[in-house]
PyMOL Python script that loads the backbone (N, CA, C, O; Angstrom):
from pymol import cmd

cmd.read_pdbstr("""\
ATOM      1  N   UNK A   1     -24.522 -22.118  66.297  1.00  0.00           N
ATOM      2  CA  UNK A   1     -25.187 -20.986  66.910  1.00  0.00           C
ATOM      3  C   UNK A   1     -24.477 -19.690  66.506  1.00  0.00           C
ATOM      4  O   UNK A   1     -23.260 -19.661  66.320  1.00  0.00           O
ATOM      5  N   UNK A   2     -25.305 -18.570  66.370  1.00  0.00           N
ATOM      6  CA  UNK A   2     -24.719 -17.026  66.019  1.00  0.00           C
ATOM      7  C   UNK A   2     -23.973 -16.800  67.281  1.00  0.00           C
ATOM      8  O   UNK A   2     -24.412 -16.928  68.424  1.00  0.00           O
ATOM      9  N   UNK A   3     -22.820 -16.457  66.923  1.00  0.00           N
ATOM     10  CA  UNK A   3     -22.229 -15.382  67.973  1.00  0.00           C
ATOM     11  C   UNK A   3     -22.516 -13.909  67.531  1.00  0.00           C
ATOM     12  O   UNK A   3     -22.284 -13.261  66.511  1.00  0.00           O
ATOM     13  N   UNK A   4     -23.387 -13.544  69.267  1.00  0.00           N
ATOM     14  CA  UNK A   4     -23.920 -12.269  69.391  1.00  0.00           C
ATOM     15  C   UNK A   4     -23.183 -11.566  70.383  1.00  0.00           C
ATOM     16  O   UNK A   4     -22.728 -12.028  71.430  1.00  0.00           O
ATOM     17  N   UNK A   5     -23.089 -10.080  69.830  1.00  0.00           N
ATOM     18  CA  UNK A   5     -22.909  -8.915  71.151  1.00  0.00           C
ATOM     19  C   UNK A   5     -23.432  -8.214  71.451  1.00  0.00           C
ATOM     20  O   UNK A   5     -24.017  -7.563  70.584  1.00  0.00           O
ATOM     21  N   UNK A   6     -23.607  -7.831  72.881  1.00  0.00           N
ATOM     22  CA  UNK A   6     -24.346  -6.836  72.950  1.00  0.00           C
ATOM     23  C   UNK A   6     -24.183  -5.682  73.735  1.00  0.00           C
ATOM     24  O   UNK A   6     -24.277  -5.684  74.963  1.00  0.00           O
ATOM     25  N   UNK A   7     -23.983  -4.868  73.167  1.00  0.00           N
ATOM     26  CA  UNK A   7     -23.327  -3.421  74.329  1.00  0.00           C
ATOM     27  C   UNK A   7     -24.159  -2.680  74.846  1.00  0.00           C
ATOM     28  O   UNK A   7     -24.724  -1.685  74.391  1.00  0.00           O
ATOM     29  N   UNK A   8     -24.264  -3.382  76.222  1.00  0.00           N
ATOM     30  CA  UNK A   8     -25.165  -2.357  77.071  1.00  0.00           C
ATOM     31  C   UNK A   8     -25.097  -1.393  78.367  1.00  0.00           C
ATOM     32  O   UNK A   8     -23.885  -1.281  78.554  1.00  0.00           O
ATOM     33  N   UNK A   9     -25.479  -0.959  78.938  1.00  0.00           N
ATOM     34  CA  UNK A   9     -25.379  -0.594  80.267  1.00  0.00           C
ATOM     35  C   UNK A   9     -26.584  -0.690  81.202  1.00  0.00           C
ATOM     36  O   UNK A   9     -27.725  -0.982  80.845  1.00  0.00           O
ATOM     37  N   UNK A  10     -26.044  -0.311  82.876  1.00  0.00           N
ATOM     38  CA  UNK A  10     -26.557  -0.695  83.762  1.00  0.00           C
ATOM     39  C   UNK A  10     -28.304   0.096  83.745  1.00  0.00           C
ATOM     40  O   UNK A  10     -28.359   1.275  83.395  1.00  0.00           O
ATOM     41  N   UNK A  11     -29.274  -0.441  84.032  1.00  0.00           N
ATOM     42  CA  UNK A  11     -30.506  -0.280  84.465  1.00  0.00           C
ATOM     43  C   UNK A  11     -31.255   0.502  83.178  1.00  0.00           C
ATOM     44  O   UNK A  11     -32.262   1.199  83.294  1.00  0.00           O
ATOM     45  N   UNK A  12     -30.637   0.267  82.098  1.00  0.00           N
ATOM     46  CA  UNK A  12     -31.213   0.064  80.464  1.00  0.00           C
ATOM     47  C   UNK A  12     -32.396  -0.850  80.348  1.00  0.00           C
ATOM     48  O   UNK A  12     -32.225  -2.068  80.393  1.00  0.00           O
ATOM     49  N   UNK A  13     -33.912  -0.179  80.160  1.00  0.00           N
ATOM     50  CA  UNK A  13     -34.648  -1.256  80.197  1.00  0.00           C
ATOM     51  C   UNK A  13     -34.699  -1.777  78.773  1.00  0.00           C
ATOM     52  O   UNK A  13     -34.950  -2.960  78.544  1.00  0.00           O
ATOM     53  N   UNK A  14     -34.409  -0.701  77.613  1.00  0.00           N
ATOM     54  CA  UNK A  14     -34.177  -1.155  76.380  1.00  0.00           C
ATOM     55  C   UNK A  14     -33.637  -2.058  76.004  1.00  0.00           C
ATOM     56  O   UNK A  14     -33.841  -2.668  74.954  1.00  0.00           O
ATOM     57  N   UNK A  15     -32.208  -2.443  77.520  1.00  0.00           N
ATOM     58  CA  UNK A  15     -31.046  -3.280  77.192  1.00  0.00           C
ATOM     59  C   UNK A  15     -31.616  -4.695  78.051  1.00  0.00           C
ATOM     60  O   UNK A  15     -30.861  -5.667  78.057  1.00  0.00           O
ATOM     61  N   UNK A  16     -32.380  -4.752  78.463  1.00  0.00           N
ATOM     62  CA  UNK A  16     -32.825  -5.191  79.368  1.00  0.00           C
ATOM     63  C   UNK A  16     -34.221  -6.201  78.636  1.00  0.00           C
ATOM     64  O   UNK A  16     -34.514  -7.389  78.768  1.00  0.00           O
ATOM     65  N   UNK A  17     -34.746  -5.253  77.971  1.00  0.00           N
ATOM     66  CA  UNK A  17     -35.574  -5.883  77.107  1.00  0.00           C
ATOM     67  C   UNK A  17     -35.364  -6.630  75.724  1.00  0.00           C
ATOM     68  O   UNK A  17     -36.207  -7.261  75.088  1.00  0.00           O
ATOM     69  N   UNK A  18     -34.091  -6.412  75.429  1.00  0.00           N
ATOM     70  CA  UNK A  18     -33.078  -6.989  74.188  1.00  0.00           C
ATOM     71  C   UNK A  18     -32.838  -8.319  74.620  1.00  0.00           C
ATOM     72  O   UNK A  18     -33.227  -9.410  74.203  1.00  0.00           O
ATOM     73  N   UNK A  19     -31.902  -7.868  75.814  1.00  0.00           N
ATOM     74  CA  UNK A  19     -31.491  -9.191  76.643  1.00  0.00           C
ATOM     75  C   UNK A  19     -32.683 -10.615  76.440  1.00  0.00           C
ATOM     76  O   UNK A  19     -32.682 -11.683  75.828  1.00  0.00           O
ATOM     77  N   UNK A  20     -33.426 -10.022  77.163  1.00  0.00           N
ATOM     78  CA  UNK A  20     -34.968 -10.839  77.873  1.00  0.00           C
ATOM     79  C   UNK A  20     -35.340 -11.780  76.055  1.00  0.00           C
ATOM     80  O   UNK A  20     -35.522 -12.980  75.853  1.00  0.00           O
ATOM     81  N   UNK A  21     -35.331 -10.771  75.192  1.00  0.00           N
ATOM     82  CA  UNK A  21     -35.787 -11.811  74.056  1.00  0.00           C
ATOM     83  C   UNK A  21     -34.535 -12.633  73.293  1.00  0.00           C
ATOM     84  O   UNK A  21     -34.780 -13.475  72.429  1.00  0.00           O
ATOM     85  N   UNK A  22     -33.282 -12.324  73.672  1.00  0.00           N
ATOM     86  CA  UNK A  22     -32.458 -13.243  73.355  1.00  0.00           C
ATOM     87  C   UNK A  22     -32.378 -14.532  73.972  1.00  0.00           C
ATOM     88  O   UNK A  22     -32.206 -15.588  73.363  1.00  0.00           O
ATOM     89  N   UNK A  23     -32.530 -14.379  75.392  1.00  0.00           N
ATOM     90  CA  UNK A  23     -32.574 -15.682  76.160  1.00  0.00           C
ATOM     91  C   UNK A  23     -33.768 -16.203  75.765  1.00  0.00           C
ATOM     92  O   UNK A  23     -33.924 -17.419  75.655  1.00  0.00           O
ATOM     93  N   UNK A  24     -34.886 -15.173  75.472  1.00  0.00           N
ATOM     94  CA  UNK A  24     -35.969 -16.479  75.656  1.00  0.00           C
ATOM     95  C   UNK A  24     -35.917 -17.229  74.090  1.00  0.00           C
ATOM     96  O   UNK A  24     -36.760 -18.055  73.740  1.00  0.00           O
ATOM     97  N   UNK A  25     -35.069 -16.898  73.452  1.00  0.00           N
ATOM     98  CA  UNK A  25     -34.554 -17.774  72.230  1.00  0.00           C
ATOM     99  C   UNK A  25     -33.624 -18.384  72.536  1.00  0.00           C
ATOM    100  O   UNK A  25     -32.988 -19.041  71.712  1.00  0.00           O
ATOM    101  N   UNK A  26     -33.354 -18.326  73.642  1.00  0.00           N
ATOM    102  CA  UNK A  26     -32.078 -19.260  74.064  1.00  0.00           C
ATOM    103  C   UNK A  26     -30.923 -19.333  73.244  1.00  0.00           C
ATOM    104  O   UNK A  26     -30.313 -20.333  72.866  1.00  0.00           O
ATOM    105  N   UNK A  27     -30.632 -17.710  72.944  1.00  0.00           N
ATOM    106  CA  UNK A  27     -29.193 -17.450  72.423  1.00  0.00           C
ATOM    107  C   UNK A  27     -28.570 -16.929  73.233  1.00  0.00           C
ATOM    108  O   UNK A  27     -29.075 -15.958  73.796  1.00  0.00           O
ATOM    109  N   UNK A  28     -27.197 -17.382  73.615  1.00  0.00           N
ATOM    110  CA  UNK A  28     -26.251 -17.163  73.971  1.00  0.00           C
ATOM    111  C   UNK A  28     -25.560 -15.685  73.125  1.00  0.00           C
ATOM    112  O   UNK A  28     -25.722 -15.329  71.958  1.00  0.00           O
ATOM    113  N   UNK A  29     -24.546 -14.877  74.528  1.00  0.00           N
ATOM    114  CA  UNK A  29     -24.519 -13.479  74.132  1.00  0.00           C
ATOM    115  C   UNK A  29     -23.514 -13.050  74.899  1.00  0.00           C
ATOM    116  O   UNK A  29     -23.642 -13.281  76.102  1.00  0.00           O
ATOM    117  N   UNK A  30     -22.329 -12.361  74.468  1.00  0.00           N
ATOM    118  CA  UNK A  30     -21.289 -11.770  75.160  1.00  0.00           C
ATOM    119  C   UNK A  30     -21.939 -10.353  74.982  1.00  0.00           C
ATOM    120  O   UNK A  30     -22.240  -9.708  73.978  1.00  0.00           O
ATOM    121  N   UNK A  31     -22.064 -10.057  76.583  1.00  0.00           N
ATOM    122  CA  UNK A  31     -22.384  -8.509  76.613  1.00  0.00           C
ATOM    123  C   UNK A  31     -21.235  -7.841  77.499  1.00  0.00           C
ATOM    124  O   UNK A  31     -20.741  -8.332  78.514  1.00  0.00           O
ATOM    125  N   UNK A  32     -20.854  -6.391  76.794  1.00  0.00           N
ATOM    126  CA  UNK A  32     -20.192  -5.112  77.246  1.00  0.00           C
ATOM    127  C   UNK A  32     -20.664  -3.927  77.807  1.00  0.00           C
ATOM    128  O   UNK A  32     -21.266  -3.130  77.089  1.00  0.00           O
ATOM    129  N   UNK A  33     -20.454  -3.669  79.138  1.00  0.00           N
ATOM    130  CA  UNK A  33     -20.877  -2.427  79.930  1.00  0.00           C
ATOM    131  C   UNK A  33     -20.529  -1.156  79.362  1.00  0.00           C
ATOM    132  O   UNK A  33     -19.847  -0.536  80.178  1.00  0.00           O
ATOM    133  N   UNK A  34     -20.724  -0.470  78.238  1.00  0.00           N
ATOM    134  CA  UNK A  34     -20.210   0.362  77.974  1.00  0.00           C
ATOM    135  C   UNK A  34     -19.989   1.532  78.840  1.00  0.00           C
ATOM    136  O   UNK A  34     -19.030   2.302  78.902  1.00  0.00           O
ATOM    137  N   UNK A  35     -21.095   1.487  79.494  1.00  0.00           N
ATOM    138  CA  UNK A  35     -20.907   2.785  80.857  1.00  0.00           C
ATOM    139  C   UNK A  35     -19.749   2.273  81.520  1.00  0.00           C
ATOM    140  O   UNK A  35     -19.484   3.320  82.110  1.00  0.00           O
ATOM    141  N   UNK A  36     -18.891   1.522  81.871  1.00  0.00           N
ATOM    142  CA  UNK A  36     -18.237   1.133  82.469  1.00  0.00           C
ATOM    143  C   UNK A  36     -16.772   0.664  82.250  1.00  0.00           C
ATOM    144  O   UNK A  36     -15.966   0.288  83.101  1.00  0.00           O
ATOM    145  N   UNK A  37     -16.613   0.782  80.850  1.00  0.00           N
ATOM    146  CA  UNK A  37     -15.488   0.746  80.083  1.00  0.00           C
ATOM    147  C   UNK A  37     -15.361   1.865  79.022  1.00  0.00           C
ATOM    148  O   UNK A  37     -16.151   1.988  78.087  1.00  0.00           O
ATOM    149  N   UNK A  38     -14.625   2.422  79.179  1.00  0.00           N
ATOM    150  CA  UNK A  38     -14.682   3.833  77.900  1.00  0.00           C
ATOM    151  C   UNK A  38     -13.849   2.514  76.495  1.00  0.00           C
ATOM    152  O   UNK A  38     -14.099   2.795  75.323  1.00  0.00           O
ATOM    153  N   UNK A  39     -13.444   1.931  76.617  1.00  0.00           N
ATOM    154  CA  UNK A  39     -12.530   1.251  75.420  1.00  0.00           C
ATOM    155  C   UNK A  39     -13.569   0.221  74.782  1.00  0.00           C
ATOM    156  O   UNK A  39     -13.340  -0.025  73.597  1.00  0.00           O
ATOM    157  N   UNK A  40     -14.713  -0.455  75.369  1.00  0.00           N
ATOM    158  CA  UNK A  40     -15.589  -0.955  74.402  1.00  0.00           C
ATOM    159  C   UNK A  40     -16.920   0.369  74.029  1.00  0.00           C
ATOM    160  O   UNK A  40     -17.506   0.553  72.962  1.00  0.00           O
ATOM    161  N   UNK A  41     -17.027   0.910  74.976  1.00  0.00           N
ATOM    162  CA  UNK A  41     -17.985   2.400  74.195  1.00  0.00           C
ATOM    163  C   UNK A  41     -17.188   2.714  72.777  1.00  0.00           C
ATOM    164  O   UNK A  41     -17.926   2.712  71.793  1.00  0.00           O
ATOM    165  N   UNK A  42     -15.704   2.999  72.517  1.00  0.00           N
ATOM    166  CA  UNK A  42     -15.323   3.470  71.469  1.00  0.00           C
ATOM    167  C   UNK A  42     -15.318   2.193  70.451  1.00  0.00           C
ATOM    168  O   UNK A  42     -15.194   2.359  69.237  1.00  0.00           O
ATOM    169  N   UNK A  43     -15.467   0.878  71.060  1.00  0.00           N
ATOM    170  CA  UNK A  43     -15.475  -0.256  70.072  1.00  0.00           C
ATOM    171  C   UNK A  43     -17.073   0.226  69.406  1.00  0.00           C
ATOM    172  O   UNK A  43     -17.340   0.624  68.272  1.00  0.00           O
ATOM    173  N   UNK A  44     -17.827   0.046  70.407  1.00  0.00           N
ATOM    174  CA  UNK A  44     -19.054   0.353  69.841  1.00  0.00           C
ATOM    175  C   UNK A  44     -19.569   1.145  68.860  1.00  0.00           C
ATOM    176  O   UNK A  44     -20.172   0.694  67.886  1.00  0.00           O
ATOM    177  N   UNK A  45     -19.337   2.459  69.089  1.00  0.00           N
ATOM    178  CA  UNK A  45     -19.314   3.402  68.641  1.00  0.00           C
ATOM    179  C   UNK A  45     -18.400   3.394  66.809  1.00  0.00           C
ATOM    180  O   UNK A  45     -18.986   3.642  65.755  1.00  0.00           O
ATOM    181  N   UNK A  46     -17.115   3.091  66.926  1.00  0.00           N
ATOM    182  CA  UNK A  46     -16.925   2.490  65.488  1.00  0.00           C
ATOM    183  C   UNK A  46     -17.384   1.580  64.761  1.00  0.00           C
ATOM    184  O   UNK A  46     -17.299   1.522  63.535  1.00  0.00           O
ATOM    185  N   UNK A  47     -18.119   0.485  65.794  1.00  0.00           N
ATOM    186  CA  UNK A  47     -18.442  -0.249  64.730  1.00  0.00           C
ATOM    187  C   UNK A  47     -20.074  -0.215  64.636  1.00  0.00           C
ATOM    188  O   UNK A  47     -20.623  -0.989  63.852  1.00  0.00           O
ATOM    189  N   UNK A  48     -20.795   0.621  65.380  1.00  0.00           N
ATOM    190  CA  UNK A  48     -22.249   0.938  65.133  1.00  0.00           C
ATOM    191  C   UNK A  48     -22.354   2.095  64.452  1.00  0.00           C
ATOM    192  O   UNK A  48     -23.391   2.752  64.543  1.00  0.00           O
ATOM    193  N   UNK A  49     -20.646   2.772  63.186  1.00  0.00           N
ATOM    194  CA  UNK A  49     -20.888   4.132  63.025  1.00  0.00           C
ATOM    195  C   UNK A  49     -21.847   5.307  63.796  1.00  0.00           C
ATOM    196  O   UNK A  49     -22.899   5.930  63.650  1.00  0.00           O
ATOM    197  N   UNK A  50     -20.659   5.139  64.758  1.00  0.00           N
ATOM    198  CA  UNK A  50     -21.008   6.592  65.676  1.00  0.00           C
ATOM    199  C   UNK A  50     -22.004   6.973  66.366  1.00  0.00           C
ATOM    200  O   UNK A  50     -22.184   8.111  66.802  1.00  0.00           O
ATOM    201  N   UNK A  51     -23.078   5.525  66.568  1.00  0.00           N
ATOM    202  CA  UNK A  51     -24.655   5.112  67.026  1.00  0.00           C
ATOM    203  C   UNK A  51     -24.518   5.122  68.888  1.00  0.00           C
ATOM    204  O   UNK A  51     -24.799   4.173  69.620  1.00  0.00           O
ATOM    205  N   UNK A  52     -24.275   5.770  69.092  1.00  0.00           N
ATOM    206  CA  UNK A  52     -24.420   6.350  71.152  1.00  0.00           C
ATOM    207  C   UNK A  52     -25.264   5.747  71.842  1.00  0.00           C
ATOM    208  O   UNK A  52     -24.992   5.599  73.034  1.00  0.00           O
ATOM    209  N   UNK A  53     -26.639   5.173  71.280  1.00  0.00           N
ATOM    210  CA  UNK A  53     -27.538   4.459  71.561  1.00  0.00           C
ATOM    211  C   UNK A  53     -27.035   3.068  72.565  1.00  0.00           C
ATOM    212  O   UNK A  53     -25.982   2.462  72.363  1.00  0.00           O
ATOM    213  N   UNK A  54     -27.845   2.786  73.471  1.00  0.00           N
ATOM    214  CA  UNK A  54     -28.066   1.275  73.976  1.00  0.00           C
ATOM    215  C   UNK A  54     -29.275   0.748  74.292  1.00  0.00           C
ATOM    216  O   UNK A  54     -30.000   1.371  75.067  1.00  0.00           O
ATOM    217  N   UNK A  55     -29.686  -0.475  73.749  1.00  0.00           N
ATOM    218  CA  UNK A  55     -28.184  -1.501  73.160  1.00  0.00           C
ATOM    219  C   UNK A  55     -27.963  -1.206  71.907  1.00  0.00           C
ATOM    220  O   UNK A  55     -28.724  -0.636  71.125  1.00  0.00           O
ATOM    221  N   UNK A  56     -26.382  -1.801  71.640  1.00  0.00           N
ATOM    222  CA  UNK A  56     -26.429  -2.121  70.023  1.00  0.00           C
ATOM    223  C   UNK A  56     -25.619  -3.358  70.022  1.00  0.00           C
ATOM    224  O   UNK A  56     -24.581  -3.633  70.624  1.00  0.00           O
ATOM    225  N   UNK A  57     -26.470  -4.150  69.061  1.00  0.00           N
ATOM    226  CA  UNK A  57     -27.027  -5.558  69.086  1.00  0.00           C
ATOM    227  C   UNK A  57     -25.340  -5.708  67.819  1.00  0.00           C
ATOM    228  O   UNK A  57     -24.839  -4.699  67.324  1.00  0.00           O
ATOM    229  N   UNK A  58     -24.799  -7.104  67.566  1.00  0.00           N
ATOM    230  CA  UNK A  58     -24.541  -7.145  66.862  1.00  0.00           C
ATOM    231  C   UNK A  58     -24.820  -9.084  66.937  1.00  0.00           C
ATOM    232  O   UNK A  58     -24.956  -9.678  68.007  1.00  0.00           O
ATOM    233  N   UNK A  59     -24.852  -9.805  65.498  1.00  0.00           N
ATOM    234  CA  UNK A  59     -25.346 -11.267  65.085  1.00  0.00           C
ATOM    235  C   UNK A  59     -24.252 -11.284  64.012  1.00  0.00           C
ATOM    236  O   UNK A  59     -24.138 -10.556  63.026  1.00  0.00           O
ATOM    237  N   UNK A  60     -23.401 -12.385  64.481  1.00  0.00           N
ATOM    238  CA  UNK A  60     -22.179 -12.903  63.644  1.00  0.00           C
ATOM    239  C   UNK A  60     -21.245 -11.634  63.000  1.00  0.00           C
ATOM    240  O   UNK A  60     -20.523 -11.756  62.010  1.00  0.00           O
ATOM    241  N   UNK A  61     -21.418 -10.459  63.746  1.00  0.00           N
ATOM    242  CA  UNK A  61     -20.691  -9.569  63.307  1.00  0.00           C
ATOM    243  C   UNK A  61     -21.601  -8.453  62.520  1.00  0.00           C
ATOM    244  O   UNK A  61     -21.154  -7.339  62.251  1.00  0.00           O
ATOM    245  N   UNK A  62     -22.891  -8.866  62.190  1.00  0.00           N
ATOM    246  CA  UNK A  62     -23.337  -7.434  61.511  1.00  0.00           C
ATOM    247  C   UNK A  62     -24.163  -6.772  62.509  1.00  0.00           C
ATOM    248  O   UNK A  62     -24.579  -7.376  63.498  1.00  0.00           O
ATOM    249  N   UNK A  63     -24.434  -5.442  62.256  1.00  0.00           N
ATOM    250  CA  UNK A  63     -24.791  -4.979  63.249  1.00  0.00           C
ATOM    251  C   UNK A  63     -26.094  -4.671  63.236  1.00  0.00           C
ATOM    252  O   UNK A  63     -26.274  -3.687  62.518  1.00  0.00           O
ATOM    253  N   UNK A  64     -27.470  -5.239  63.903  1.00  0.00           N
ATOM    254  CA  UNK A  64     -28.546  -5.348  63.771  1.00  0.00           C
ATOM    255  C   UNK A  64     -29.502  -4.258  64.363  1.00  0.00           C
ATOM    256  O   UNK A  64     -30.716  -4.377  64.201  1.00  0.00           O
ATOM    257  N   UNK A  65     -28.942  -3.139  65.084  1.00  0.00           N
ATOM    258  CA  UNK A  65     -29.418  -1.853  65.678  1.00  0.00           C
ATOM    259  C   UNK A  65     -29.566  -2.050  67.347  1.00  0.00           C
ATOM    260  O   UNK A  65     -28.621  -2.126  68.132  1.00  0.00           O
ATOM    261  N   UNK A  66     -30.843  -2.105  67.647  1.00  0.00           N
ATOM    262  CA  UNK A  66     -30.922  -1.338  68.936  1.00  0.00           C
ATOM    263  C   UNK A  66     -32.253  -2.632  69.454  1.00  0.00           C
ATOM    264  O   UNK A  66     -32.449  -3.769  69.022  1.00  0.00           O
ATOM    265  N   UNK A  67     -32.970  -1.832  70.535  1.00  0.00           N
ATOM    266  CA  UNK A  67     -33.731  -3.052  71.264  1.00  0.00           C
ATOM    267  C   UNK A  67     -35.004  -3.036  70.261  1.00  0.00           C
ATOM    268  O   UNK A  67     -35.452  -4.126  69.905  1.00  0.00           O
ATOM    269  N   UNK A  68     -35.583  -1.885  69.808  1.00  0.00           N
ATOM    270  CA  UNK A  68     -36.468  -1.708  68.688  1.00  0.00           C
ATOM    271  C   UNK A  68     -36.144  -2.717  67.613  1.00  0.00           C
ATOM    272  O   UNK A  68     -36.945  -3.622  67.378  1.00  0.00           O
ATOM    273  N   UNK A  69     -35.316  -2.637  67.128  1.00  0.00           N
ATOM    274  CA  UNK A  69     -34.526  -3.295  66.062  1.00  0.00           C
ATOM    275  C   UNK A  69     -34.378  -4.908  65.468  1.00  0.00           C
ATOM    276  O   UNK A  69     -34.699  -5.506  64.441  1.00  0.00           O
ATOM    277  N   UNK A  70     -33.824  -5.165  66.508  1.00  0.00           N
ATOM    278  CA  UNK A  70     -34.391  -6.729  67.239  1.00  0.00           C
ATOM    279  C   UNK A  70     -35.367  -7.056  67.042  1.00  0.00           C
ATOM    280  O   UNK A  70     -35.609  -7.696  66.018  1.00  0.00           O
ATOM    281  N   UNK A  71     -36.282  -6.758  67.910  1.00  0.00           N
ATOM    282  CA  UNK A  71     -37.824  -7.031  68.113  1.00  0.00           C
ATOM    283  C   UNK A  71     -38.597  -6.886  66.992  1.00  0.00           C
ATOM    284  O   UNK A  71     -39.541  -7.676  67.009  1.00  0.00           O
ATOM    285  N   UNK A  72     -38.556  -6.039  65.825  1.00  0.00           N
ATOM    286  CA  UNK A  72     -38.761  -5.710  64.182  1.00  0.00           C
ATOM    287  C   UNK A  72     -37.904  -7.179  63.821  1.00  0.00           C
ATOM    288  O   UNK A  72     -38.689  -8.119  63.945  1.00  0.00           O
ATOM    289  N   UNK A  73     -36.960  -7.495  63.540  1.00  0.00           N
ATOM    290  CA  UNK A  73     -36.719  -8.988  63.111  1.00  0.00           C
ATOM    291  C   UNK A  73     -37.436 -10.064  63.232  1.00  0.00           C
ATOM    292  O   UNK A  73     -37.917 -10.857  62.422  1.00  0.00           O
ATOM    293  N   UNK A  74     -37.436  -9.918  65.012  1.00  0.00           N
ATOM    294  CA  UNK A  74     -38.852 -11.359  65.549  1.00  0.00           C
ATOM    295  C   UNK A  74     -39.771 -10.978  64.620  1.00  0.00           C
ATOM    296  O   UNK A  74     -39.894 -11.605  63.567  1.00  0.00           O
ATOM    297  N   UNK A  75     -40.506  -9.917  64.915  1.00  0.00           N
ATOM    298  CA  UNK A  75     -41.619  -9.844  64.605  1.00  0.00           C
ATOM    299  C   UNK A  75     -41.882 -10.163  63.070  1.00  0.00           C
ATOM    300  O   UNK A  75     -42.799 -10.948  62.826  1.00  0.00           O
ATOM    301  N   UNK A  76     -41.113  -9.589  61.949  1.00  0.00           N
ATOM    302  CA  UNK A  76     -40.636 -10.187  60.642  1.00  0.00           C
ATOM    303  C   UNK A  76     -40.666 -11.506  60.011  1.00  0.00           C
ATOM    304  O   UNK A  76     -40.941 -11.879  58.870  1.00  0.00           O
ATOM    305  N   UNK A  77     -40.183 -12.309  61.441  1.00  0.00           N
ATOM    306  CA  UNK A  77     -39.476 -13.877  60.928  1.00  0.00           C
ATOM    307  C   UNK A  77     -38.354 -14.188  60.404  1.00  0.00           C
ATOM    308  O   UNK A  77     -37.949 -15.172  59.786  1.00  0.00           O
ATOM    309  N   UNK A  78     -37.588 -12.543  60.961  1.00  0.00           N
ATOM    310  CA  UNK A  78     -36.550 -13.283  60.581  1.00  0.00           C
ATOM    311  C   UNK A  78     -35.429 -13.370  61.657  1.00  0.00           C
ATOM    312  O   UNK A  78     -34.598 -14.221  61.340  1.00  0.00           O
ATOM    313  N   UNK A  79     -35.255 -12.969  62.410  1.00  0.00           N
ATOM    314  CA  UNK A  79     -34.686 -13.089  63.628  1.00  0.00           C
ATOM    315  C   UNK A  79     -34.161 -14.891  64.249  1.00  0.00           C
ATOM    316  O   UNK A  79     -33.133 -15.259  64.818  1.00  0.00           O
ATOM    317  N   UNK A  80     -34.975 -15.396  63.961  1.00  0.00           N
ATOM    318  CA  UNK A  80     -34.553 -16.871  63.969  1.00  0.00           C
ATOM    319  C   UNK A  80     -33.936 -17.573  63.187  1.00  0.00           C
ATOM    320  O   UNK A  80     -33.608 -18.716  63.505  1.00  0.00           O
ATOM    321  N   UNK A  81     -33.654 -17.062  62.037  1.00  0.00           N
ATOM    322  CA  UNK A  81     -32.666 -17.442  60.769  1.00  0.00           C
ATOM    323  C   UNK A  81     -31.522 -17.384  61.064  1.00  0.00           C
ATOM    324  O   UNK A  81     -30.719 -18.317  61.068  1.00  0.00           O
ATOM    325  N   UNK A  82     -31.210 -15.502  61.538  1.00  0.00           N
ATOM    326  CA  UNK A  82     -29.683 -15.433  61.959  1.00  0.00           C
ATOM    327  C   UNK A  82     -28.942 -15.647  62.891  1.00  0.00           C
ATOM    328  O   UNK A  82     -27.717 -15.522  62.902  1.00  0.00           O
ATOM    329  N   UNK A  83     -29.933 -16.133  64.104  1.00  0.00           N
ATOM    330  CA  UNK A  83     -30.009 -17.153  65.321  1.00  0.00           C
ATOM    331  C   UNK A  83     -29.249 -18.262  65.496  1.00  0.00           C
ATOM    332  O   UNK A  83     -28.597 -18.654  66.463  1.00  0.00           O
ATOM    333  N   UNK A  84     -29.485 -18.839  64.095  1.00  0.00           N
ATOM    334  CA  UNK A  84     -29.400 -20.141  63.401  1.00  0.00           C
ATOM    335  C   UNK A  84     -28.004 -20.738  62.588  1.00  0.00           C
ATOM    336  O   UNK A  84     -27.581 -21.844  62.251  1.00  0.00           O
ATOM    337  N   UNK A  85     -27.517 -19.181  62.477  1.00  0.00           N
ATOM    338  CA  UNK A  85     -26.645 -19.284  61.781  1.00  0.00           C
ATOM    339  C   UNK A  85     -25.343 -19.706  62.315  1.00  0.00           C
ATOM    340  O   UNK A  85     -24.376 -19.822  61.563  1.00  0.00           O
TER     341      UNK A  85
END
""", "prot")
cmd.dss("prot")
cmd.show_as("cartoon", "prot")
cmd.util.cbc("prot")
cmd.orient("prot")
C-alpha cells in the first residue's frame, strides 16, 4: 500500500472531501493539522514549494496537489495505480 499524507486543517471541506475519497479507496493516511502545529505548516510548505493551500496531498512522497488534484487523478485512472503502489 502507498504511504500517504495529508496536511490539513479543521472544518476544511476541501480537506474533508480529499479525506472522504481516500477512505472510500480504502487508503490508509497519516494526516497533519497544520492550523495547529506551526512545525508541520513549515514541513508543508517546503515540501509543497511554498503551496499555503489545504489539503496538500502527498503518495509515497510525491506531492500530488490539493483536493481538486486528487479527484483529476480518479477521474483520469490514475489515482488507483499510485494507491497500489
Amino acid at each position: 500500500m502507498a504511504q500517504i499524507t495529508v496536511y490539513s486543517g479543521p472544518n476544511c471541506p476541501y480537506c474533508q472531501s480529499a479525506k472522504a475519497l481516500l477512505k472510500k479507496k480504502g487508503a490508509a493516511f497519516e494526516e497533519f493539522d497544520v492550523r495547529a502545529d506551526e512545525t508541520k505548516f513549515a514541513e508543508m510548505l517546503a515540501k509543497a514549494n511554498g503551496k499555503k493551500s489545504i489539503p496538500q496531498i502527498f503518495i509515497n512522497g510525491e506531492h500530488v496537489g490539493g483536493c481538486d488534484d486528487l479527484y483529476a487523478l480518479d477521474s483520469a485512472g490514475k489515482l488507483d495505480g499510485l494507491l497500489a503502489q
